[in-house]
C-alpha positions as CSV (number, residue, x, y, z in Angstrom):
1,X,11.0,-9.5,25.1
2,X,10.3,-11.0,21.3
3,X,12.6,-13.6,20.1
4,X,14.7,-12.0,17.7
5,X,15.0,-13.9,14.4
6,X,18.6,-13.4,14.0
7,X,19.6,-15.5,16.7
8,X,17.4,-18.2,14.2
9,X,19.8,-17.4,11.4
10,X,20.0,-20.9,9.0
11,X,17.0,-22.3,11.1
12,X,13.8,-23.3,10.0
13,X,11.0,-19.9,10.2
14,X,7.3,-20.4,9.5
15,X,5.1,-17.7,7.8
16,X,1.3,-18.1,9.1
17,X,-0.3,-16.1,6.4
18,X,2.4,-16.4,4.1
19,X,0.4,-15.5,0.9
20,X,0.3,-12.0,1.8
21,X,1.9,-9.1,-0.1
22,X,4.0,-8.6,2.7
23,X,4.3,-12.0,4.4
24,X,5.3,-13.2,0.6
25,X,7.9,-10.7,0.5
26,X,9.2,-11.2,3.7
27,X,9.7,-14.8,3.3
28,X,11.6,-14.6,0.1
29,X,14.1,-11.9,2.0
30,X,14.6,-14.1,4.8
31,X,15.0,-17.2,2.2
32,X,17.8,-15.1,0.5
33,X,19.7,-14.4,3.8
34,X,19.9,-18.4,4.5
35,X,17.1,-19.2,6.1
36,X,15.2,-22.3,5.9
37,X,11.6,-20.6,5.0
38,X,8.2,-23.1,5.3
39,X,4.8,-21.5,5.2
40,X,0.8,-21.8,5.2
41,X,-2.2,-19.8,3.6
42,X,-5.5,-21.1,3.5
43,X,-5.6,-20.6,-0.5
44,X,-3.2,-20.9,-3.2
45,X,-2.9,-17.7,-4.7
46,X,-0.3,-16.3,-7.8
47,X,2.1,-15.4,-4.7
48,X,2.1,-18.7,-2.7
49,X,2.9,-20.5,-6.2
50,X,5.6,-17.9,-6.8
51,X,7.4,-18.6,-3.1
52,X,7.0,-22.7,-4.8
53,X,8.4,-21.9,-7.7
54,X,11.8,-20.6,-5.4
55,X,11.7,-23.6,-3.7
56,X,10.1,-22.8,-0.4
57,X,7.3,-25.2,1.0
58,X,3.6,-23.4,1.4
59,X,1.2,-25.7,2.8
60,X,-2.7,-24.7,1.5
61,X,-5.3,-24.9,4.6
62,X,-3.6,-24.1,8.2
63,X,-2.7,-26.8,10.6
64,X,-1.1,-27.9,13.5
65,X,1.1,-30.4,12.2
66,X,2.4,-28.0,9.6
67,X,4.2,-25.9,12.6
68,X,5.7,-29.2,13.8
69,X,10.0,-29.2,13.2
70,X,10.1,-24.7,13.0
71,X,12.1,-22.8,14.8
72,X,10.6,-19.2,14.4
73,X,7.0,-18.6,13.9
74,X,6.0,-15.6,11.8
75,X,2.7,-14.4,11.6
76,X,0.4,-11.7,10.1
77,X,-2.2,-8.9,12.0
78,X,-5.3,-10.9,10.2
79,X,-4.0,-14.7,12.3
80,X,-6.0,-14.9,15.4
81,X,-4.0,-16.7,18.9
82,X,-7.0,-19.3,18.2
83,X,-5.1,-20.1,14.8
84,X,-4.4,-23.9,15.4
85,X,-0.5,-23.2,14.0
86,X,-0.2,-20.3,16.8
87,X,-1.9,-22.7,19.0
88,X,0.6,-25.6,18.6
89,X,3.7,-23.4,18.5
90,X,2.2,-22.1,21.8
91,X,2.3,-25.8,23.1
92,X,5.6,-26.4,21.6
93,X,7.1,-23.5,22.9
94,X,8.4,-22.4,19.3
95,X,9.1,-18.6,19.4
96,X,6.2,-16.8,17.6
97,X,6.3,-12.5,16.6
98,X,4.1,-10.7,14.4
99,X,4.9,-9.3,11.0
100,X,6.0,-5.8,12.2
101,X,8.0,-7.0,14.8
102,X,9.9,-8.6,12.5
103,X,10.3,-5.9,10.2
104,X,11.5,-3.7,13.3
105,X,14.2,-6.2,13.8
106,X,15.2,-6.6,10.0
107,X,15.8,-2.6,10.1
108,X,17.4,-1.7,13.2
109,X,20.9,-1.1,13.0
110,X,20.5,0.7,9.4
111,X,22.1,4.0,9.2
112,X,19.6,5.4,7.1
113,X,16.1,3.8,7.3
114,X,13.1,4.7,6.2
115,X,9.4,4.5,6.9
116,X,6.8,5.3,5.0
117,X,3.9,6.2,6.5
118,X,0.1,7.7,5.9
119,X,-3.4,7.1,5.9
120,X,-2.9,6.5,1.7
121,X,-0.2,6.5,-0.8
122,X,2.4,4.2,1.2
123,X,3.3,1.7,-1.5
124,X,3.1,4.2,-4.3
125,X,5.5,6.6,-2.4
126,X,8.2,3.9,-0.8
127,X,8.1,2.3,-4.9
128,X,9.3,6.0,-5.9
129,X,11.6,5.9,-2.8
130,X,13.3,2.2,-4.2
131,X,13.3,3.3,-7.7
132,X,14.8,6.4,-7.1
133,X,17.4,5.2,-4.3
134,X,18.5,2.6,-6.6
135,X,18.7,4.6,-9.6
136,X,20.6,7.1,-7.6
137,X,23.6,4.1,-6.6
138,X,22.5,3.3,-3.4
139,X,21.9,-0.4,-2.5
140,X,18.9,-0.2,-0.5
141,X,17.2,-3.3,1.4
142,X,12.9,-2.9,0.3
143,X,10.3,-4.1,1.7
144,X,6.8,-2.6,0.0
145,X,3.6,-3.6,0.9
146,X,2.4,-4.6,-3.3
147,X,4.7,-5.2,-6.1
148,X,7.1,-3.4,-8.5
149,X,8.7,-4.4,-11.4
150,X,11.9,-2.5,-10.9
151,X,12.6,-4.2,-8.3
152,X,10.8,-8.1,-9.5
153,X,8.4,-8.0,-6.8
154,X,7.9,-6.4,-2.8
155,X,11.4,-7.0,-1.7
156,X,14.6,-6.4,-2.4
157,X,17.7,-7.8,-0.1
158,X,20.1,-5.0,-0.6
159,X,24.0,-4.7,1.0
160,X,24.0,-0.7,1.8
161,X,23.0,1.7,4.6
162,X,19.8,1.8,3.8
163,X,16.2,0.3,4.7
164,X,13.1,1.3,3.0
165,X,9.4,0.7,4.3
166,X,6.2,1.0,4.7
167,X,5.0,1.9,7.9
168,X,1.2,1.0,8.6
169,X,-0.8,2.3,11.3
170,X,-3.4,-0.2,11.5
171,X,-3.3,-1.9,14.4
172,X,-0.6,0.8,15.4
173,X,1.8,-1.7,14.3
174,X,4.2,1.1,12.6
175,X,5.7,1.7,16.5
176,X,7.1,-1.5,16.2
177,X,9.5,0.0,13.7
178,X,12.7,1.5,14.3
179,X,12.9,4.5,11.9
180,X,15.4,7.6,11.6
181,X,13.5,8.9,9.0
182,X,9.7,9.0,9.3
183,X,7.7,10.3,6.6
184,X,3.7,10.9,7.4
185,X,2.0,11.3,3.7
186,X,-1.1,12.0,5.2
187,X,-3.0,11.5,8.3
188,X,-7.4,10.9,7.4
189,X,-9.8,8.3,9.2
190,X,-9.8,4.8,8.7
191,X,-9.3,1.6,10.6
192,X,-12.2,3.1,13.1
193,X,-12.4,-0.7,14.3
194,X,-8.8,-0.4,16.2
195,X,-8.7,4.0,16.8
196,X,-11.9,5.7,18.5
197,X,-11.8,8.9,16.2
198,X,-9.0,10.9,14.0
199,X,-7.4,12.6,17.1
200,X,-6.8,9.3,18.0
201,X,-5.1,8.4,15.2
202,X,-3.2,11.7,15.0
203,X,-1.9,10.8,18.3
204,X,-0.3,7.2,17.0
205,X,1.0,9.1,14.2
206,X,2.9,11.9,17.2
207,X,4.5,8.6,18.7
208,X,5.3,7.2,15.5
209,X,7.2,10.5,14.8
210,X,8.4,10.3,18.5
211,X,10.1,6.9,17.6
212,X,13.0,8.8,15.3
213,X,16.1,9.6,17.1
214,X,16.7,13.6,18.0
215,X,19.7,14.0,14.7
216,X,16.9,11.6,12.4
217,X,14.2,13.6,10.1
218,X,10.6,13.7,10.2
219,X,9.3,14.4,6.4
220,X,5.5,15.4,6.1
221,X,3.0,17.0,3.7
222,X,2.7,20.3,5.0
223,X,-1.0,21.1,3.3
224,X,-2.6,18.4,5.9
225,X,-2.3,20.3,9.2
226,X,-2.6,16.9,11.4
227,X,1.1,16.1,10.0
228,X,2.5,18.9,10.2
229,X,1.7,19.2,13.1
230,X,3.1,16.3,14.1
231,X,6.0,16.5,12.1
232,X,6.7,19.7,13.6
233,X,6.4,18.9,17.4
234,X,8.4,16.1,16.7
235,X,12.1,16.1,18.9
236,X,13.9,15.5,15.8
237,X,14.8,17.0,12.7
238,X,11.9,18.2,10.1
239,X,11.0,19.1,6.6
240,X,7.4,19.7,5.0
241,X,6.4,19.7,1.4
242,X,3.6,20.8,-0.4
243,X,1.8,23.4,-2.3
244,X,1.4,26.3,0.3
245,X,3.3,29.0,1.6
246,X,3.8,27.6,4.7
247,X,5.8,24.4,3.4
248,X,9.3,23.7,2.9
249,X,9.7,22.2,-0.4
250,X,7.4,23.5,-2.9
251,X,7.2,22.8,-6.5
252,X,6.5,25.8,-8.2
253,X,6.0,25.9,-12.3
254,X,4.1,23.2,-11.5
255,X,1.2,22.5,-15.0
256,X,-0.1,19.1,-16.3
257,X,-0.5,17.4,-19.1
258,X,-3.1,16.3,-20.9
259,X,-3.3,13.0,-18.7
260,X,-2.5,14.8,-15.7
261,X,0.9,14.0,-15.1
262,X,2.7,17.1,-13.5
263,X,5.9,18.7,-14.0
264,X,7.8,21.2,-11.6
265,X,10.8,22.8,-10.5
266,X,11.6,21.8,-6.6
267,X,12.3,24.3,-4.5
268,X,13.6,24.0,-0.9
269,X,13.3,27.1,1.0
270,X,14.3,29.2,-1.8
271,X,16.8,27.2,-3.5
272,X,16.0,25.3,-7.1
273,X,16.6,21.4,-6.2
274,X,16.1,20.4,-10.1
275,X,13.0,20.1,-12.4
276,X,11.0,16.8,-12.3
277,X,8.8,15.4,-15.0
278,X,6.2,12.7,-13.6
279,X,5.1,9.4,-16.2
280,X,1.9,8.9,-13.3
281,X,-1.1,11.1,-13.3
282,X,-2.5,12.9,-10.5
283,X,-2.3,15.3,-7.4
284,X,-1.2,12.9,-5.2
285,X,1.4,11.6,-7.3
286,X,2.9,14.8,-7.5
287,X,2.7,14.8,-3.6
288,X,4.3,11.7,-2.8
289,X,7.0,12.5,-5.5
290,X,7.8,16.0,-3.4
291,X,7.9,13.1,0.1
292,X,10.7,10.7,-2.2
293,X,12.9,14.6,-3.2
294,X,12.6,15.4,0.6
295,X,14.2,12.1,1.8
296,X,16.8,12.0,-1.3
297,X,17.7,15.6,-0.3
298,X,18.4,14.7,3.5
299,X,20.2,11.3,2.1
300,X,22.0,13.5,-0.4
301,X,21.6,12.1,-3.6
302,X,22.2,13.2,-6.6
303,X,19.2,15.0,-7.6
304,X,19.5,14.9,-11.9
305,X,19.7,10.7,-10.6
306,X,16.5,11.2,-8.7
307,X,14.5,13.4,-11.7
308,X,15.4,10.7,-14.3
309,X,14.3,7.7,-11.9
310,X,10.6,9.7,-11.2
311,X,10.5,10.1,-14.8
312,X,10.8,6.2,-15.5
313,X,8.3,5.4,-12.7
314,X,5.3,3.8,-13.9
315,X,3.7,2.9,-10.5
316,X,3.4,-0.7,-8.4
317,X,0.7,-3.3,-9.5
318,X,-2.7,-3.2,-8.3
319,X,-1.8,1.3,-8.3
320,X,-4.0,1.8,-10.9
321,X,-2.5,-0.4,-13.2
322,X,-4.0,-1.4,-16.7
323,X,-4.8,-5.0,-16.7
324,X,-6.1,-5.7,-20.0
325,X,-7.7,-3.7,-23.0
326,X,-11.5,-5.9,-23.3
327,X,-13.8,-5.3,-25.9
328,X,-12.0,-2.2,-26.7
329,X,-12.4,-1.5,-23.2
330,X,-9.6,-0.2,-20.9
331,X,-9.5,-2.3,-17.5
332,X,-7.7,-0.9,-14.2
333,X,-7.2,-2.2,-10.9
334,X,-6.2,-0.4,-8.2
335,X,-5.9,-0.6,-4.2
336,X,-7.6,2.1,-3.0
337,X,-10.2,1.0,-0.7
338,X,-11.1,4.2,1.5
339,X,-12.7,7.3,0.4
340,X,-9.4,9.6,-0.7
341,X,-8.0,6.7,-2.3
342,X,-10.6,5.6,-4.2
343,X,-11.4,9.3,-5.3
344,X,-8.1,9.7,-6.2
345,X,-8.1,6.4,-8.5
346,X,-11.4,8.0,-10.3
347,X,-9.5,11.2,-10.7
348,X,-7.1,9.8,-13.0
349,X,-9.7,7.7,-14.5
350,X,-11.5,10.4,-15.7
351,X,-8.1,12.0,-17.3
352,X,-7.6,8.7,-19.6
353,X,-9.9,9.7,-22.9
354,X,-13.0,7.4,-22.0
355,X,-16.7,7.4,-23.0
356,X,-18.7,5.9,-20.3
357,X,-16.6,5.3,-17.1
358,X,-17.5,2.3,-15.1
359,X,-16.3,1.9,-11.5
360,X,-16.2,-1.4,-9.7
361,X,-15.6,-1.5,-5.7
362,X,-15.6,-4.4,-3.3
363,X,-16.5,-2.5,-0.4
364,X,-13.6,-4.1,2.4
365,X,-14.2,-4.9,6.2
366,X,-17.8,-4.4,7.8
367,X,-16.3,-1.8,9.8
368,X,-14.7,0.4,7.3
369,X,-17.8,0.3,5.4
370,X,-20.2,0.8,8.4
371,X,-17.9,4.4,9.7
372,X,-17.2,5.6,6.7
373,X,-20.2,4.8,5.2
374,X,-21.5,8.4,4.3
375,X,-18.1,9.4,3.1
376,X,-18.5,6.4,0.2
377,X,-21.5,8.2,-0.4
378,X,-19.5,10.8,-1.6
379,X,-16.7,8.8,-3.1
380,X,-18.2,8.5,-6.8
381,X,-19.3,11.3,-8.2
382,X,-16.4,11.4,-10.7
383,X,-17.5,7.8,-11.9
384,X,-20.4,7.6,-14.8
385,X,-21.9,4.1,-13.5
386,X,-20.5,2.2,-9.8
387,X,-21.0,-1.7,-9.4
388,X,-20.6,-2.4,-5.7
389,X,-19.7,-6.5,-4.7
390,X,-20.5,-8.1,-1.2
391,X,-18.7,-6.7,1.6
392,X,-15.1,-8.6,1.7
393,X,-14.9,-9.5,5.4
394,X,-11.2,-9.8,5.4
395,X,-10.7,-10.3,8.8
396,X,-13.9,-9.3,10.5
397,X,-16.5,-11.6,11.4
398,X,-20.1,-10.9,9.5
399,X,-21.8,-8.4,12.2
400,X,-25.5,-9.0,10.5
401,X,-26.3,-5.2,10.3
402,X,-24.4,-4.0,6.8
403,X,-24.9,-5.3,3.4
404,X,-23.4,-3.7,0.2
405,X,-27.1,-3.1,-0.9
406,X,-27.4,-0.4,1.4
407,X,-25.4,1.3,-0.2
408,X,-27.4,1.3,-3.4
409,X,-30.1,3.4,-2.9
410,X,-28.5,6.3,-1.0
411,X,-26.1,6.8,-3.9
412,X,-29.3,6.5,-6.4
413,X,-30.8,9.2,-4.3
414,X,-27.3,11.3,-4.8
415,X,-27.8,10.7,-8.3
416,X,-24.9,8.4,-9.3
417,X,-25.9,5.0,-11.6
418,X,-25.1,2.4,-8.6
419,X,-25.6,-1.2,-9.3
420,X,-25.5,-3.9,-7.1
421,X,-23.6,-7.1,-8.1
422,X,-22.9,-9.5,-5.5
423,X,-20.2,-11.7,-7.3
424,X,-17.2,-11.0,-9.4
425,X,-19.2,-12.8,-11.7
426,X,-22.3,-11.3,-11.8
427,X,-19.9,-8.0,-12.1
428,X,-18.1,-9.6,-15.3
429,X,-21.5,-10.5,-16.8
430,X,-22.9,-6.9,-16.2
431,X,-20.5,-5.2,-17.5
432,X,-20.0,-7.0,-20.9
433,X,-23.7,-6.8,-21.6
434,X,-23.2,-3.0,-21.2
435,X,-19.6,-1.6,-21.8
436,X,-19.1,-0.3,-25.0
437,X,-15.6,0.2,-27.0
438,X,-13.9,3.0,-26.0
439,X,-15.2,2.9,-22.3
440,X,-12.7,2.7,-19.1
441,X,-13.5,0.5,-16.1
442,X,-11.7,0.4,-13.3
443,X,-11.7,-1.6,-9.8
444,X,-11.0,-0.6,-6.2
445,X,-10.1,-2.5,-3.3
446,X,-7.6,-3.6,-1.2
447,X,-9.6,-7.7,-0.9
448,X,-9.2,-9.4,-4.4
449,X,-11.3,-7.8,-6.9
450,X,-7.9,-8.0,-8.8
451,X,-9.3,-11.7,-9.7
452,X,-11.9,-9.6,-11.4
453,X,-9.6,-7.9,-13.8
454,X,-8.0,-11.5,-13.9
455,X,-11.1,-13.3,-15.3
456,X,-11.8,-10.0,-17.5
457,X,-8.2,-10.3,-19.0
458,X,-8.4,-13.8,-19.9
459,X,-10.2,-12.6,-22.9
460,X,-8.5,-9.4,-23.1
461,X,-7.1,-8.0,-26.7
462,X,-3.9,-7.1,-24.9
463,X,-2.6,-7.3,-21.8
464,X,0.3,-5.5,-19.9
């Protein structure tokens, strides 16, 4: 049985990895419940300065004397057991548990919590879930896996019933959580290093669902038939949303704007829950708003709370979030790094007035690009001209047999404008000798092309 961290309460934890989104986030909780937080990332990044800057030590490379004096080892999916810090807590007999473990510990007990889980949309959808909850009068603890304003980062230590979370599959470390309410946004391929095909996945996602107690909900998108059909085999309770007949909550009147934000009237098996106005553009914002009135619904908030806190949501950073106006140029980041996502993220590109739109991806993990490679193939046909980086490795070992440029004629031969630019450098430098005023760019990936939209802002004419 895992140590569990709150028989370490005032003691020393470690974070090995500690510069991640989540890793960051977790530390800082943990530091605000009286912990004594240290941990190690083998580069200095905005978020390792931030956890400085609130006083907890982050040592920059990883080694075995920085482990030396902890208590609790944390660590993330990416550190190997050959990591020297796992290594000498090993030797020292210092407890060690991974990243979801912990998070399984930090929200059992919680009356009402909440995981958020799907193949994309996760971060966007448990942001709308914070926002809302709080805006509602709710104190919920958060833990998001990027960063939102609202709440000044990716966690929030809050003093009510309830716990709100993503819930990842990779690595099928979501059935490490301890959920009573599940919600499956979608269920698509990816992560086709760790599952052998997408009835594979579909059947992590069934024991996911089969992790919520009998009188606990299961909340899906009732258009995907994989979810709903797991949310509907599940033991416990269940409610879908969508846009067809067959789903529970519907929003019907539903029209867009110009820049594709949607408006509706939801409707729960024939009863008006309110009318919602969205301030983010898109399909699958509208969706993932429909998962956030399920859940406030069954949590029964009160709903005018809930419409007012959609309508103030602007979205987390890196969810296609405007970065910096350059040369007259709008720049976006966003996340997205498998084929819906990125779609999705050129979707509401193309609804921003824009004369030519220029797409930048760092394609992430050798694997993801090698099994989904003639889905990318597809992925761009929205954009006007694609630059494509080096492959981001992440944490994958360079298999010798897939190279960013093989993507590059294959999308030629589709037709789209594909250009390969190994660096973020070489990307900055191509596109200001070709970007004109007016234009929109916009990056994908889930590595850190951010730093690209970093470097391009630097010189921006404004900034967000």
């Amino acid at each position: 049985m895992a140590a569990n961290i709150f028989d370490y309460q005032g003691k020393r934890v470690h974070f090995i990895g500690v510069g991640g989104s989540s890793m960051s986030g977790l530390a800082g909780y943990l530091q605000d419940k009286g912990y004594s937080v240290t941990g190690s990332d083998r580069t200095r990044s905005h978020k390792t300065e931030h956890l400085e800057q609130r006083g907890i030590r982050v040592f920059i490379g990883q080694a075995a004397e920085n482990v030396r004096g902890a208590d609790f080892i944390v660590y993330s999916a990416a550190i190997s057991p050959d990591n020297p810090e796992r290594r000498e807590a090993l030797r020292l007999g210092i407890p060690q548990i991974e990243r979801c473990d912990l998070i399984g510990q930090l929200m059992e007990g919680y009356p009402f919590a909440i995981g958020v889980s799907g193949t994309h949309g996760k971060t966007t959808t448990t942001s709308m879930l914070a926002q809302a909850f709080m805006q509602a009068g709710v104190d919920p603890t958060i833990h998001i896996g990027g960063e939102l304003d609202f709440i000044g980062g990716s966690t929030r230590a809050g003093s009510g019933h309830d716990f709100i979370c993503e819930a990842c599959e990779y690595n099928a470390s979501f059935l490490r959580f301890k959920p009573n309410v599940a919600v499956i946004l979608n269920i698509d391929e990816d992560h086709l290093d760790f599952y052998r095909d997408i009835d594979d996945i579909e059947a992590a996602f069934a024991k996911y669902a089969a992790l919520v107690p009998e009188d606990g909900w299961c909340i899906a998108w009732g258009d995907d038939f994989r979810a709903r059909r797991v949310c509907e085999n599940a033991r416990c309770n269940h409610m879908t949303y969508g846009l067809g007949e067959q789903c529970m909550l519907r929003p019907l009147n539903l029209r867009y704007d110009a820049q594709g934000r949607a408006s509706f009237t939801a409707v729960l098996n024939g009863e008006a829950l309110g009318d919602f106005r969205l301030n983010v553009s898109s399909e699958a914002n509208m969706l993932d708003s429909l998962a956030v009135i399920c859940a406030a619904h069954i949590r029964g908030l009160d709903m005018a709370k809930v419409a007012e806190a959609l309508t103030g949501f602007i979205g987390a950073h890196r969810r296609f979030e405007l970065t910096s106006v350059t040369d007259g140029v709008k720049c976006y980041t966003d996340y997205g790094h498998n084929p819906a996502e990125i779609k999705n993220a050129l979707k509401i590109a193309s609804m921003q007035p824009h004369g030519t739109l220029w797409s930048v991806w760092q394609p992430h993990t050798y694997s993801r690009t090698k099994t989904l490679f003639d889905q990318f193939l597809e992925t761009f046909d929205a954009a006007d001209r694609v630059l494509i980086t080096d492959i981001m490795g992440a944490r994958e070992v360079d298999p010798g047999d897939i190279r960013s440029e093989m993507l590059i004629g294959p999308l030629r031969a589709r037709g789209v404008d594909a250009v390969l630019t190994p660096s973020f450098d070489d990307a900055e430098a191509y596109l200001r000798a070709h970007w004109q005023s007016g234009d929109v760019m916009i990056s994908h990936g889930c590595g850190d092309i951010d730093l690209l939209n970093e470097q391009i802002a630097l010189h921006g004419d404004t900034v967000r």
